[in-house]
LOGU-729618 format. One record per atom (N, C-alpha, C, O, CB): x, y, z. Coordinates in steps of 0.2 Angstrom, whole numbers, plus 5000, padded with zeros to 4 digits. Glycine has a CB too. Layout:
N
XYZ ...
end
This chain:
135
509750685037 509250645040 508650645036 508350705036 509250655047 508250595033 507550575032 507150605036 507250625042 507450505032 506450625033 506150645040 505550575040 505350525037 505650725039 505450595045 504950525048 504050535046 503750575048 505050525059 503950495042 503250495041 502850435045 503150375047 503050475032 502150475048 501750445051 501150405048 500850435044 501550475054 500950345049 500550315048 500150255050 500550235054 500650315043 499650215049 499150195052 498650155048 498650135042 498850245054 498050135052 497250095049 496850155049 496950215049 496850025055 496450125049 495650175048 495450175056 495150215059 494950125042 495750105059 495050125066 495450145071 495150145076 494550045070 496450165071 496650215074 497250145080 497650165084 495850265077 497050085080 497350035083 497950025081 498349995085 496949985081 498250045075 498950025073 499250095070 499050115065 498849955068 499850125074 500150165070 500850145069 501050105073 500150215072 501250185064 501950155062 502350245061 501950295060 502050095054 502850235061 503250265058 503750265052 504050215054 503450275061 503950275048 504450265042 504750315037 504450355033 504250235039 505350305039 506050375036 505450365028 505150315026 507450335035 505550445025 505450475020 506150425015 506650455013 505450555021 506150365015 506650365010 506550275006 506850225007 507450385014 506050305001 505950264996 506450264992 506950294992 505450274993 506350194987 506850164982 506150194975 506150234971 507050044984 505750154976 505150154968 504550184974 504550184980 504950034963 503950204969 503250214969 503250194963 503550204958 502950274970 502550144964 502250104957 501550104959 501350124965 502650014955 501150094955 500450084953 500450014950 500450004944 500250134949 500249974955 500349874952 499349874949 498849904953 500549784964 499249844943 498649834940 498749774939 498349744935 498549874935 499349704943 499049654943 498349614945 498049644950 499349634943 498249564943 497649534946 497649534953 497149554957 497449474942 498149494955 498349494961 498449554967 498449544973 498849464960 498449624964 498349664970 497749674966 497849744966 498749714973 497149664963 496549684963 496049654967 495549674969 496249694958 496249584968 495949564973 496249584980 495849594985 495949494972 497049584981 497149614988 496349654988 495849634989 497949664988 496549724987 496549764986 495549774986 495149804990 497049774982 495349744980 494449754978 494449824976 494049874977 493849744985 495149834972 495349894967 495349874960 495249824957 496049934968 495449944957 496049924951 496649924950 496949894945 496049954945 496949944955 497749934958 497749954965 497349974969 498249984953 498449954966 499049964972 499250004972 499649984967 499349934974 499450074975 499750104976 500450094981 500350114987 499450144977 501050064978 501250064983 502150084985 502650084980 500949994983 502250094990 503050124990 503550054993 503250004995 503150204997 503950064992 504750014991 505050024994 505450064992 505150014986 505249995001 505950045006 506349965007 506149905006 505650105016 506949995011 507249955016 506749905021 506149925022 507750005020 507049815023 506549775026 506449825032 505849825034 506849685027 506849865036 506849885042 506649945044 506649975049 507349875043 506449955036 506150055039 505650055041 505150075037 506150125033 505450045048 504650045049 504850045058 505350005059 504149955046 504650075062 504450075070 503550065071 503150115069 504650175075 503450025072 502850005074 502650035082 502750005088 502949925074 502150095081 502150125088 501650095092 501650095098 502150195088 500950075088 500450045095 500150015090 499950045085 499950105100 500049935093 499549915088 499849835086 499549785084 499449975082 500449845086 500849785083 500349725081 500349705075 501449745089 500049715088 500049635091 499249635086 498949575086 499949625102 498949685082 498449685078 498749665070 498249665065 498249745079 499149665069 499249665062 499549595061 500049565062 499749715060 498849575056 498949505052 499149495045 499149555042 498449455052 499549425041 499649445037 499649385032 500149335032 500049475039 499249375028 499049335024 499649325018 499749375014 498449345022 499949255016 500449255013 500049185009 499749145013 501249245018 499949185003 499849134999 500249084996 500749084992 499649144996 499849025000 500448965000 500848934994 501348904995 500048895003 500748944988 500748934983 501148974980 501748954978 500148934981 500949044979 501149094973 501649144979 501649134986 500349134968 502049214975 502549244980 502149314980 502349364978 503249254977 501649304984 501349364985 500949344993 500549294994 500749394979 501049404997 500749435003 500349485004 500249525000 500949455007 499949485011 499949585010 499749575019 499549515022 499049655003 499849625022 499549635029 499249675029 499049725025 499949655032 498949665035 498149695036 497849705045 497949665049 497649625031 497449755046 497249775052 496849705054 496449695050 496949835053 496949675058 496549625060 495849655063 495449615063 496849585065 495549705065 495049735067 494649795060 494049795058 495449775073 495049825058 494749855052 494849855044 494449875040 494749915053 495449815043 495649755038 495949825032 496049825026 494749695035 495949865036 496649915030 497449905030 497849895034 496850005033 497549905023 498049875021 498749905025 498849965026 497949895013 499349875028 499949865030 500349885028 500349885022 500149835031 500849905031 501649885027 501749805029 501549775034 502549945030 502249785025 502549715026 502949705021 502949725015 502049655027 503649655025 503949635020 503849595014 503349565013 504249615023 504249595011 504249545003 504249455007 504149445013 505249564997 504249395002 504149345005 504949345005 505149335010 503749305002 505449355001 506049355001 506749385006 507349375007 506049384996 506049435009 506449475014 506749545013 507049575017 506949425016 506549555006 507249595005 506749665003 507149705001 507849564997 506249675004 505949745003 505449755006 505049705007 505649764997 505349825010 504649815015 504149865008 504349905004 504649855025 503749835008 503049875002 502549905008 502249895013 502449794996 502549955004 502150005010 501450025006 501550045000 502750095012 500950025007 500350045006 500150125006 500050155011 499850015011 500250155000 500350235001 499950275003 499950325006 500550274997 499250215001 498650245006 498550245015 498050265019 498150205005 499250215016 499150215022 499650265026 499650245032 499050155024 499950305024 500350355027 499950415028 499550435023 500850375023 500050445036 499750525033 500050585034 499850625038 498950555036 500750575031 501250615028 501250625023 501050585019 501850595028 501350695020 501650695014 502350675010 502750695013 501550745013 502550645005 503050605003 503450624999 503250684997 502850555002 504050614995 504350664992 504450644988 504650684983 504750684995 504550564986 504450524978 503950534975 503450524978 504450444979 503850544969 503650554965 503050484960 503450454957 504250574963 502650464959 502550394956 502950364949 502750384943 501650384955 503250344950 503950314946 503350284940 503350314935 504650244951 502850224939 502450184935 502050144937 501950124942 502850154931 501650124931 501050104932 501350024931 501850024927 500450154926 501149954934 501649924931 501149844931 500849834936 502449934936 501149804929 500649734925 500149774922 499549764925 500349654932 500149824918 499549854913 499149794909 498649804907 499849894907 499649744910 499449704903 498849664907 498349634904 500149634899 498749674914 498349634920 497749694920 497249674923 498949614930 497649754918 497249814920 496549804920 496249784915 497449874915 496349804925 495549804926 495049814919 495049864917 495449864932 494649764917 494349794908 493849864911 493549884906 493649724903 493749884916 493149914917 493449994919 493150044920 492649874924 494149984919 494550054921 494650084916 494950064911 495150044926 494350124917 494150194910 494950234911 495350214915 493350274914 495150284907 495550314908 495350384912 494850414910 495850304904 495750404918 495550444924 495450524918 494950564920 496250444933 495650544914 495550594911 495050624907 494950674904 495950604910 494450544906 494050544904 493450544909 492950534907 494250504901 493550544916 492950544921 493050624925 493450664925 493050464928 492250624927 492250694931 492450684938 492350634941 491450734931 492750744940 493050734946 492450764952 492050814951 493850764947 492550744958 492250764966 492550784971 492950734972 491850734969 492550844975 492650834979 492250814985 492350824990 492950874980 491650774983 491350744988 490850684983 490850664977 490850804992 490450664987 489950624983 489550664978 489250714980 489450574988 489450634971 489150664966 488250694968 487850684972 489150614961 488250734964 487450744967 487050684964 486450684966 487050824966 
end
């Protein structure tokens, strides 16, 4: 049996559950989740449409699907942190890995629309790290 990861928004309105059992972890650098996002990418995990229990909060979660092109994303209607939600196809739920606060047991499989990569993103082994805000 999978174990069950917990997870949520920021303002505590919306929690979910979902079995430890990813297909992929990718890191998306297209343009399209930098604007989701107002990152340089997406962190994001890959499961079955149905691995999700929605424990408080459902009736908060919206989900902007663009009419045009085959991309979504969901979102807290109250504090606007990123969702899981299905594909437009139906056939994968994409989970926001920032939004679990489990630890997970997949590994990050690839970095993936590099050719889309932010021009301003440095590479991370070239910046100093914090564990807090710099002085």
């Amino acid at each position: 049996m999978k174990t069950k990861l917990k997870g949520g928004c920021l303002c505590g309105n919306i929690t979910f559950e979902i079995k430890d059992d990813f297909k992929t972890f990718y890191k998306c650098h297209c343009k399209q989740c930098q604007l989701l996002t107002g990152s340089a990418f997406a962190s994001n995990l890959l499961t079955e449409p149905d691995n999700i229990t929605w424990i408080t909060g459902a009736d908060f979660v919206a989900t902007y699907a663009h009419p045009e092109r085959d991309f979504s994303k969901s979102f807290c209607q109250c504090c606007g942190s990123a969702l899981p939600f299905v594909n437009k196809s139906g056939t994968t739920l994409i989970v926001p890995a920032g939004g679990l606060n489990s630890y997970i047991t997949i590994a990050l499989e690839a970095n993936i629309f590099v050719s889309e990569k932010a021009c301003w993103l440095s590479a991370e082994s070239e910046l100093k790290n914090y564990d807090f805000f710099p002085p």
